[in-house]
C-alpha positions as CSV (number, residue, x, y, z in Angstrom):
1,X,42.3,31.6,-51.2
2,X,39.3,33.2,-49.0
3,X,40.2,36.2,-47.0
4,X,39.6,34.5,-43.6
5,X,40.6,37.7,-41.5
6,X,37.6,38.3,-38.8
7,X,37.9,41.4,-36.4
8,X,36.4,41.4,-33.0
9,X,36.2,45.0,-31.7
10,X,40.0,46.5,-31.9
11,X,41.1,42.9,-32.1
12,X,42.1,42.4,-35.7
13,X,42.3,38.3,-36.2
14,X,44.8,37.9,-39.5
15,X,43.9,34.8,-41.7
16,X,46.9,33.0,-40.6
17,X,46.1,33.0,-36.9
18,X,43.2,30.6,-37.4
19,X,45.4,27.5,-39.0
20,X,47.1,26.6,-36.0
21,X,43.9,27.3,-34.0
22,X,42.2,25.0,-36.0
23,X,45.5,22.3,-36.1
24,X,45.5,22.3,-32.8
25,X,41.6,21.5,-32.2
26,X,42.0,19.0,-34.7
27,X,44.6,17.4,-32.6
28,X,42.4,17.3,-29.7
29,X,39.2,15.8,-31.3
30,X,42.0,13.2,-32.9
31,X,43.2,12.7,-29.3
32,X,39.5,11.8,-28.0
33,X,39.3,9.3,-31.4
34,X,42.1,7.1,-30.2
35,X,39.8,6.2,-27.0
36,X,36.7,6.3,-29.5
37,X,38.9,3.4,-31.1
38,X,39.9,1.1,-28.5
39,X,37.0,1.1,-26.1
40,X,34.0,1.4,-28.6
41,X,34.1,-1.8,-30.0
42,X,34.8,-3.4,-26.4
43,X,31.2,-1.9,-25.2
44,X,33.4,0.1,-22.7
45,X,31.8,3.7,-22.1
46,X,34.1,6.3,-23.5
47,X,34.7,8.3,-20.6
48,X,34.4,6.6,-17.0
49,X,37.0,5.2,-16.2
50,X,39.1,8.5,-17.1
51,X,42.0,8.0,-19.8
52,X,43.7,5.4,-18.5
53,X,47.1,3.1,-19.5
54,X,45.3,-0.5,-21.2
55,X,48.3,-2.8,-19.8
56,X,48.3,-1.4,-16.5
57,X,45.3,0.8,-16.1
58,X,47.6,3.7,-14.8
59,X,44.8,6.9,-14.8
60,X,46.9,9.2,-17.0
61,X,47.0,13.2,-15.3
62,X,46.6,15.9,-17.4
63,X,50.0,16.6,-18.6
64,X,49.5,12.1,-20.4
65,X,46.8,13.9,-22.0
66,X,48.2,16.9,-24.1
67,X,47.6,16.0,-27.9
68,X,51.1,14.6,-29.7
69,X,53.2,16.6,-27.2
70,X,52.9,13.7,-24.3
71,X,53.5,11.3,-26.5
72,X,56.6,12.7,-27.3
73,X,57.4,13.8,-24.0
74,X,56.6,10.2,-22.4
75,X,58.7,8.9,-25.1
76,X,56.2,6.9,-26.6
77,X,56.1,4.8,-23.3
78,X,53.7,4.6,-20.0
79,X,55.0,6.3,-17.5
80,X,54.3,3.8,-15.1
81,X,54.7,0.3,-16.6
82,X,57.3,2.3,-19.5
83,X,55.3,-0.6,-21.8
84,X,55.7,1.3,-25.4
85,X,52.8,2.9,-26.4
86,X,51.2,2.6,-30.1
87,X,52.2,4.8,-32.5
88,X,48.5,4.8,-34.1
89,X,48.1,7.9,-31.3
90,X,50.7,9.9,-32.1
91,X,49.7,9.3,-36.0
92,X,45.9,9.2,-35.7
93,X,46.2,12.9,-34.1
94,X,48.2,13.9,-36.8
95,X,46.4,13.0,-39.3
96,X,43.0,14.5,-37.8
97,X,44.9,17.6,-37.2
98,X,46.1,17.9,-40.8
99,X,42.8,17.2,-42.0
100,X,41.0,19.7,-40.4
101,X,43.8,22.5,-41.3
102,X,43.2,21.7,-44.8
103,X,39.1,21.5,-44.8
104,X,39.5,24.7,-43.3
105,X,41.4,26.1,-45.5
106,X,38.7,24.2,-49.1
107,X,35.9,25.6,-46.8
108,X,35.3,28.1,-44.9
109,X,35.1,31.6,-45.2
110,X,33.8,34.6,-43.9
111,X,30.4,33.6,-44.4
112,X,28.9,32.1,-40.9
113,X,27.2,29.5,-43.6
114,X,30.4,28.4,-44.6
115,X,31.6,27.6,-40.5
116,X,28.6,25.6,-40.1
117,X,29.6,23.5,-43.4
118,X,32.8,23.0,-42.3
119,X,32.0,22.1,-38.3
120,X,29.9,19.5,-39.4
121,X,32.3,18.1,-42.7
122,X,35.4,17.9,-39.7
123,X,33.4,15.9,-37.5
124,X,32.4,14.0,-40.2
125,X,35.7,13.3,-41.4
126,X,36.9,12.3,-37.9
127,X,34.1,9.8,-37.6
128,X,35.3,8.6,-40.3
129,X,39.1,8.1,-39.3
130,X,37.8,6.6,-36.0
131,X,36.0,4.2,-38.5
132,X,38.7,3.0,-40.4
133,X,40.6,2.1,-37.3
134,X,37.7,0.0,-36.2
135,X,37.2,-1.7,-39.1
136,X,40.6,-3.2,-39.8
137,X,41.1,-4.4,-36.0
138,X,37.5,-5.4,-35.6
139,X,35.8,-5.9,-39.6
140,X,32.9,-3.8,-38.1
141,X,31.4,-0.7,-38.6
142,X,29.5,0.5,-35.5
143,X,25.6,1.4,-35.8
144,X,26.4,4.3,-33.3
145,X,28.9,6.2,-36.2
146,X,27.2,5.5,-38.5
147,X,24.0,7.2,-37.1
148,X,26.1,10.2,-36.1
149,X,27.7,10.2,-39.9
150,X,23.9,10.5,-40.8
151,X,22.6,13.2,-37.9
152,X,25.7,15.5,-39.1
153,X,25.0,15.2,-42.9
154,X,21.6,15.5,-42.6
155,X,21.9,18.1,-39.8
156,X,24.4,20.3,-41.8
157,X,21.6,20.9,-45.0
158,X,18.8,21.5,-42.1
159,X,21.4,24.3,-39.8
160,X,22.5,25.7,-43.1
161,X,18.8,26.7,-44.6
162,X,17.6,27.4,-41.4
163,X,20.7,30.4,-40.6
164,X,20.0,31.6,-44.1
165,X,16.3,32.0,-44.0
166,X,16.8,34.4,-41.0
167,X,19.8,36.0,-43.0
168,X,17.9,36.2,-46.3
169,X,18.6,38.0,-49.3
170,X,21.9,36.4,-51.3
171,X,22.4,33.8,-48.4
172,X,19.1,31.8,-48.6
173,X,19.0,32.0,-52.2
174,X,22.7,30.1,-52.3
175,X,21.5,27.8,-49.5
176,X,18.1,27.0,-51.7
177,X,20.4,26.1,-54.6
178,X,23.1,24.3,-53.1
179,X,20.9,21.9,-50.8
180,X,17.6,22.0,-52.8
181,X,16.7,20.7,-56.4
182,X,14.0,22.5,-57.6
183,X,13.5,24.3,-54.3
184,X,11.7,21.4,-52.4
185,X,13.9,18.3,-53.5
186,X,17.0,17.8,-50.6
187,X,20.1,17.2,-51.9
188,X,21.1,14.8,-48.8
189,X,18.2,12.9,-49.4
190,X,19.1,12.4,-53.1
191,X,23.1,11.5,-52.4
192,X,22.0,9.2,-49.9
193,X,19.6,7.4,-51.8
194,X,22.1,7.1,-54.5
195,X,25.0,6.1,-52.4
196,X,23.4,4.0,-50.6
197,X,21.4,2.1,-53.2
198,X,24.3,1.4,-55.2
199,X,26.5,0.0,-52.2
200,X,23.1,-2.1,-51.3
201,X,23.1,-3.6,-54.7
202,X,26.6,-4.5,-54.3
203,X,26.2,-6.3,-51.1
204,X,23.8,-8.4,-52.1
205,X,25.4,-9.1,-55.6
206,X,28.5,-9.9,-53.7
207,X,26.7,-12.4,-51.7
208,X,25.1,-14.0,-54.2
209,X,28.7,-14.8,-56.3
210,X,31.0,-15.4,-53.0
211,X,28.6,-17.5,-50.6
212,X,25.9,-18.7,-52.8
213,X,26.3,-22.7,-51.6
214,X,26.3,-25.2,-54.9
215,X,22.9,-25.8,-56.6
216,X,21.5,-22.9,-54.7
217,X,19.5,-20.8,-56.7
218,X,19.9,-16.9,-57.1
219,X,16.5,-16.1,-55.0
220,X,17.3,-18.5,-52.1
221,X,20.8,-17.5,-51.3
222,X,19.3,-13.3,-51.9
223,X,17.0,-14.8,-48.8
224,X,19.6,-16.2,-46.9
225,X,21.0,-12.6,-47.3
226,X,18.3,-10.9,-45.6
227,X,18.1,-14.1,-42.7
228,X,22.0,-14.3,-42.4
229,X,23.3,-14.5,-38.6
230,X,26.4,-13.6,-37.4
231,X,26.5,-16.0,-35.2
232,X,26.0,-19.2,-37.6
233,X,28.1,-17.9,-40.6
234,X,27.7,-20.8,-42.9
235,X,24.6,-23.7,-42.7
236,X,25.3,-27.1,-40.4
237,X,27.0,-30.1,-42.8
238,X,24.0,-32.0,-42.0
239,X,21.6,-29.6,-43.2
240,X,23.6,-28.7,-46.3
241,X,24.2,-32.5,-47.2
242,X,20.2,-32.7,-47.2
243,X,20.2,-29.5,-49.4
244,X,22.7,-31.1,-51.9
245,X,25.8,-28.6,-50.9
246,X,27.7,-30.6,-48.4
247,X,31.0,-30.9,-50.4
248,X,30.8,-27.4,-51.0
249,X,30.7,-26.3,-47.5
250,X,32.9,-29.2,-46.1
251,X,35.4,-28.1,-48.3
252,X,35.2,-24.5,-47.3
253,X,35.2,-25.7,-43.9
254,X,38.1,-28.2,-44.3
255,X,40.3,-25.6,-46.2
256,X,40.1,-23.1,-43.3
257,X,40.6,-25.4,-40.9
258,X,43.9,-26.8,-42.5
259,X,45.2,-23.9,-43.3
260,X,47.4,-22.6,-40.0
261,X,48.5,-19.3,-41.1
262,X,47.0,-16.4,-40.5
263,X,45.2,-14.8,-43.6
264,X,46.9,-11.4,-44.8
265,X,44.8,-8.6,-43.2
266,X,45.0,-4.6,-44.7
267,X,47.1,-2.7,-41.8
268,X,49.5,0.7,-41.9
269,X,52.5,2.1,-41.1
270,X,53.3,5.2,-39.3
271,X,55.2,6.2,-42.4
272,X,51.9,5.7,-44.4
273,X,50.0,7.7,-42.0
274,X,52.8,10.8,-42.1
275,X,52.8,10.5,-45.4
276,X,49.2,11.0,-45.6
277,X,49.8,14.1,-43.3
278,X,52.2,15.4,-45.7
279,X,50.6,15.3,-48.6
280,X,47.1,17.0,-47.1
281,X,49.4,19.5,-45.5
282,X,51.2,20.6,-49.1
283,X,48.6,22.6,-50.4
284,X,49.1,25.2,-47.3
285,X,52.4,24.8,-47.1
286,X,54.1,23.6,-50.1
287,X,57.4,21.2,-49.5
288,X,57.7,22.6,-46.0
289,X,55.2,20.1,-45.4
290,X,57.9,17.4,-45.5
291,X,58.0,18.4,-42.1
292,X,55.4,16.4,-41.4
293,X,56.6,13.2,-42.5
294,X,60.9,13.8,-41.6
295,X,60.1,14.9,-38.3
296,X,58.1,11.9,-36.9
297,X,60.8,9.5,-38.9
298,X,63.5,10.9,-36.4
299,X,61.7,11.1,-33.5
300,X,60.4,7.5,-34.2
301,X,64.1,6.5,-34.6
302,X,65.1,8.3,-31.7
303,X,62.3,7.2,-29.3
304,X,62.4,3.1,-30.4
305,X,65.7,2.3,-31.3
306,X,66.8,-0.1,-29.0
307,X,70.7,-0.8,-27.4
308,X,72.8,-1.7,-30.2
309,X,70.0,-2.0,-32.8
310,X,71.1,0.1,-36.4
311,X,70.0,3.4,-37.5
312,X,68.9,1.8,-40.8
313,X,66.7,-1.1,-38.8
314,X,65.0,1.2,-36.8
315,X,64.0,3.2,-39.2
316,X,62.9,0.6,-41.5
317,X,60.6,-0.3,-38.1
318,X,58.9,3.4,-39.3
319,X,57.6,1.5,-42.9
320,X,56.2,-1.4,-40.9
321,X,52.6,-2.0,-39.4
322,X,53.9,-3.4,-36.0
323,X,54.5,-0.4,-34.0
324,X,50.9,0.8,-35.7
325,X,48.5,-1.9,-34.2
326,X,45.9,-2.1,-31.3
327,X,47.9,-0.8,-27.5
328,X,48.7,-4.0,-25.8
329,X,46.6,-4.7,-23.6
330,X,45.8,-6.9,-20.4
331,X,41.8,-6.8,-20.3
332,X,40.1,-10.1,-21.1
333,X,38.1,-8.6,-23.4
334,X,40.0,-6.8,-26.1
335,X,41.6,-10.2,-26.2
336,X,38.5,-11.9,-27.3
337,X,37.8,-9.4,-29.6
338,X,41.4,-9.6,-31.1
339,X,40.6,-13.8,-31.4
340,X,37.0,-12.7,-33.0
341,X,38.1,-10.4,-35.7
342,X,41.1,-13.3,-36.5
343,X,38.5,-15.7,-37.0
344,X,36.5,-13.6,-39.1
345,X,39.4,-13.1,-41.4
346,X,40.0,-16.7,-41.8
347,X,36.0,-17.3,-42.8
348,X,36.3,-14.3,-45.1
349,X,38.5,-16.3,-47.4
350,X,36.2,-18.9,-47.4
351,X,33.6,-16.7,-49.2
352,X,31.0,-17.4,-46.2
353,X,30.7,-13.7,-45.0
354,X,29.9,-12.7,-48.9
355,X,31.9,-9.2,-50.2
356,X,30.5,-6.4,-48.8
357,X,28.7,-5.9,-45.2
358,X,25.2,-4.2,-44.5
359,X,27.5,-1.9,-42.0
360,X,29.2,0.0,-45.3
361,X,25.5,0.8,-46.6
362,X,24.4,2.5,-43.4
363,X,27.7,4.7,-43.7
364,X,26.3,5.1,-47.3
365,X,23.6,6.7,-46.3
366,X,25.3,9.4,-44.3
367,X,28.3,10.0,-47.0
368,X,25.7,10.4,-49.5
369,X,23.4,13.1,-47.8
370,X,26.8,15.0,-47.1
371,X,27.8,14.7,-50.7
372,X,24.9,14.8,-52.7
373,X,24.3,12.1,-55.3
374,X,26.9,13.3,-57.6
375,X,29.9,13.7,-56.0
376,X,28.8,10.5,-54.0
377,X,29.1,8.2,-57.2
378,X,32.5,10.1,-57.4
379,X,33.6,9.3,-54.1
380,X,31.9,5.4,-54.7
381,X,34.6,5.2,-58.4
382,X,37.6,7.1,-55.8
383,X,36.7,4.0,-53.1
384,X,36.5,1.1,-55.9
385,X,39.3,1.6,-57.4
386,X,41.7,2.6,-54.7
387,X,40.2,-0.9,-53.1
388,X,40.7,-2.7,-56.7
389,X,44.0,-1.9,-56.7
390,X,44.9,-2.9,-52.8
391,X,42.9,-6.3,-53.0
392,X,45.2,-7.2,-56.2
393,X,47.8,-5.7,-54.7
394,X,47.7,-7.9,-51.8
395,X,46.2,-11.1,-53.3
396,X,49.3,-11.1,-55.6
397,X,51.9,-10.6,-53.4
398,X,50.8,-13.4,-51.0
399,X,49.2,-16.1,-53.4
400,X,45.8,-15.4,-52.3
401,X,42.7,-15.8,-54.4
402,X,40.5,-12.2,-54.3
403,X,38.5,-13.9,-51.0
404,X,40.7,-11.5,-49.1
405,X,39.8,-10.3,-45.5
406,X,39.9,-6.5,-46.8
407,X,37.4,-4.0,-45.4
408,X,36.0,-1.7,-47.3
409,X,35.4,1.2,-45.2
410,X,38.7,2.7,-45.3
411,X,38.6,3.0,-48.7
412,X,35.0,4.6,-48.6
413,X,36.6,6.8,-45.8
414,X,39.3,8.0,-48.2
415,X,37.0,8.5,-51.6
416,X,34.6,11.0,-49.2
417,X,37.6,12.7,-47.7
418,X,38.9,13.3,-51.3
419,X,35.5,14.0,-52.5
420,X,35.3,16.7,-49.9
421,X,38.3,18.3,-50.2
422,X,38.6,18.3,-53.8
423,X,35.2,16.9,-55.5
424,X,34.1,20.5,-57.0
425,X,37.3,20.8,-58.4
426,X,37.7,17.8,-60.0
427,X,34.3,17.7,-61.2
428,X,35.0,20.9,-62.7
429,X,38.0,20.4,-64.1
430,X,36.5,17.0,-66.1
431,X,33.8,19.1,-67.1
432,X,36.3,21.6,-69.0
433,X,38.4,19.1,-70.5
434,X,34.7,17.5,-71.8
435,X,33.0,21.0,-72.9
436,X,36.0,23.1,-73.2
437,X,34.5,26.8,-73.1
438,X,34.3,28.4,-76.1
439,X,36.0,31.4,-77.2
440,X,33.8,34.8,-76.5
441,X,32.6,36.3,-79.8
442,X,33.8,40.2,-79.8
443,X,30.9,42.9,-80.3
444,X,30.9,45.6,-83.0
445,X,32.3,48.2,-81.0
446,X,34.7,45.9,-79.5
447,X,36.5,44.9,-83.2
448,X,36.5,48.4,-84.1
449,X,38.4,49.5,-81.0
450,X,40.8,46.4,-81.9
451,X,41.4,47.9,-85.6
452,X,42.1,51.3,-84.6
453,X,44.5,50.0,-82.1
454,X,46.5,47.8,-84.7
455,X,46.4,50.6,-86.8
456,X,47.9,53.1,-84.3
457,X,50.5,50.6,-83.7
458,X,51.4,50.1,-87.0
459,X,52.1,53.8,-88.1
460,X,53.9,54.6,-84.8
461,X,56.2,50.9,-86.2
462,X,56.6,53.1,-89.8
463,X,57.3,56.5,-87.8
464,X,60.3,54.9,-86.2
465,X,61.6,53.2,-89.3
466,X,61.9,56.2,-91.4
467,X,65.6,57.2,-91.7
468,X,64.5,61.0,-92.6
469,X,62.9,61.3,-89.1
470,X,65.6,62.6,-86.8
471,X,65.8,60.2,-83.5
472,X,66.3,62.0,-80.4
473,X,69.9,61.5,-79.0
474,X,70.4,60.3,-75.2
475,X,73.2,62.3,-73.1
């Protein structure tokens, strides 16, 4: 571990001071996420009106707003209307909280490069959470994050050279080598060409095998890629029967429409989301960090469990998605977009919206310049298969075919988090197992030194196993 003591005049700062310091900003920055989550994709502007209840648009005071404590304290209810309050707030400031703790802890040091690197990874990596929440109530991933993924990742290589050319000496020269190939080539540019050319190809190869129409040829349905509208997700009937593909699309068309129940969508638990918190949190703190996961499973228990309802069922409650959802809500709007995002689920089985969006290769872009090209394609195999694995997962245990409405940004989220924290060191580790080191040959002087201390040890081993030697006696 870095020594992250810092002293300020007669003020000596000890490492451990700056964890909760940095927990507790965490918390904050997770606390603003949660309205990043529910008014962002409802056009709503982030902060006018002030925080307020979504059922009954009570203006929350200060004491509403105090990062997991008022949560607990309101016991997970308004305190107006006393409608129950989402979990995903409480959790979603954990989790941030955690996160930063940790990247802290992988990053920085007492090197003012290093506190630039890891500002600008945290607020990465709580864009990111804020885009994982969006994306499995909503299937989107918003332009504006995206573009602020980028301006950070890009930002951070730019900050980073510019603080060490002014520092010189051993600064600029690791700056030079850790953001620039060959001492002109950008590293960010590189990662994000590779991420995002990769995820590009994808898209459209996706397409092209889930919504190319019958008889369609390869190069038409790549330009009904680039032309495809939101709004007019698959081509009229009419215009496909002229085409040769009506019973392609009126099946498609017919099969959604008959089927009545809802399509199985990716959600989480607050257990999941503990969990998560747990696990980040056991490096710092080894199996005290159960904490983090027994603690929110009682006060869940304790704050839900309703008259007469069972230990056991309400704690089961904590492994379900339910309490985890969207905050109910009385605006018109978040309605629509609830009924928008159900739809799109349902045409997403179809095959109609393709595999993979244009929205995960803009965040591409910006997890590649942070990353760099090689532990991009790392965090691309950590996102693929975690993703494989879910979308089996799923499509077995409900009888679906692989057309599942799964999203893929929350598994890109959690390859770059990993990729992050722990990308050198894997990519190290791999690299030992595949070119162990070899052994270091001894010099000259260094094998004669070895001899004469064997042979030291040897005669001292004879001097003590010669009976005529007299052994001095202990009193």
């Amino acid at each position: 571990m870095y020594d992250k003591s810092v002293s300020i005049g007669e003020w000596p700062l000890p490492e451990w001071f700056w964890y909760p310091v940095i927990f507790g900003y965490g918390a904050i920055v997770g606390s603003f996420l949660n309205v990043l989550i529910y008014r962002l994709p409802l056009g709503k502007h982030l902060s006018n009106p002030p925080s307020t209840c979504p059922n009954c648009n009570y203006a929350l005071t200060f004491w509403d707003n105090i990062p997991l404590l008022s949560f607990l304290s309101l016991r997970g209810r308004c305190r107006l209307c006393k409608v129950p309050i989402s979990w995903r707030y409480f959790c979603v400031e954990m989790v941030t909280a955690c996160l930063w703790t940790l990247l802290y802890h992988q990053v920085a040091t007492n090197s003012p490069l290093s506190w630039i690197d890891f500002v600008l990874q945290a607020l990465i990596i709580s864009v990111l959470v804020a885009l994982v929440f969006i994306d499995l109530d909503h299937f989107i991933a918003p332009d504006e994050l995206n573009i602020i993924i980028g301006v950070f990742a890009f930002g951070r290589d730019i900050a980073t050279i510019t603080l060490a050319y002014f520092i010189g000496g051993d600064a600029l020269k690791e700056a030079l080598g850790r953001y620039l190939y060959m001492g002109w080539l950008p590293v960010a540019i590189m990662g994000a060409l590779a991420y995002a050319g990769v995820l590009f190809a994808l898209s459209v190869g996706t397409f092209v095998y889930y919504a190319r129409l019958e008889r369609e040829s390869v190069v038409a349905c790549i330009i009904r890629y680039f032309r495809f509208d939101e709004e007019e997700v698959v081509p009229s009937v009419a215009a496909a029967n002229e085409a040769g593909t009506g019973a392609t699309v009126e099946e498609n068309l017919a099969e959604a429409e008959s089927d009545e129940t809802d399509p199985p969508r990716l959600a989480m638990a607050p257990a999941f989301l503990c969990a998560i918190s747990a696990v980040v949190l056991f490096p710092l703190i080894q199996w005290f960090a159960l904490v983090a996961f027994v603690v929110p499973l009682l006060l869940f228990v304790f704050i839900t469990r309703e008259q007469g309802e069972g230990l056991t069922k309400a704690g089961g409650r904590f492994f379900q998605s339910a309490d985890l959802g969207p905050p109910t809500s009385t605006d018109k709007s978040a309605k629509a977009a609830h009924d928008d995002a159900a739809a799109f689920a349902k045409e997403a089985e179809t095959g109609q919206h393709g595999g993979m969006g244009l929205g995960d290769v803009k965040l591409a872009i910006g997890l590649g310049a942070i990353l760099g090209p090689g532990l991009a394609l790392l965090s691309l195999g950590f996102a693929t298969f975690v993703g494989a694995v879910t979308g089996i997962s799923m499509a077995a245990k409900h009888g679906r075919t692989l057309k599942l409405s799964l999203p893929f940004v929350p598994f890109m989220a959690a390859g770059a988090i990993i990729t992050m924290l722990y990308g050198t060191q894997i990519v190290g580790w791999y690299l030992n197992i595949l070119y162990p080191p070899a052994p270091r040959t001894l010099t000259a002087g260094e094998i004669i030194r070895e001899q004469k201390r064997l042979e030291r040890l040897q005669r001292e081993r004879n001097r003590l196993a010669d009976p005529t030697i007299v052994k001095p006696v202990k009193n």
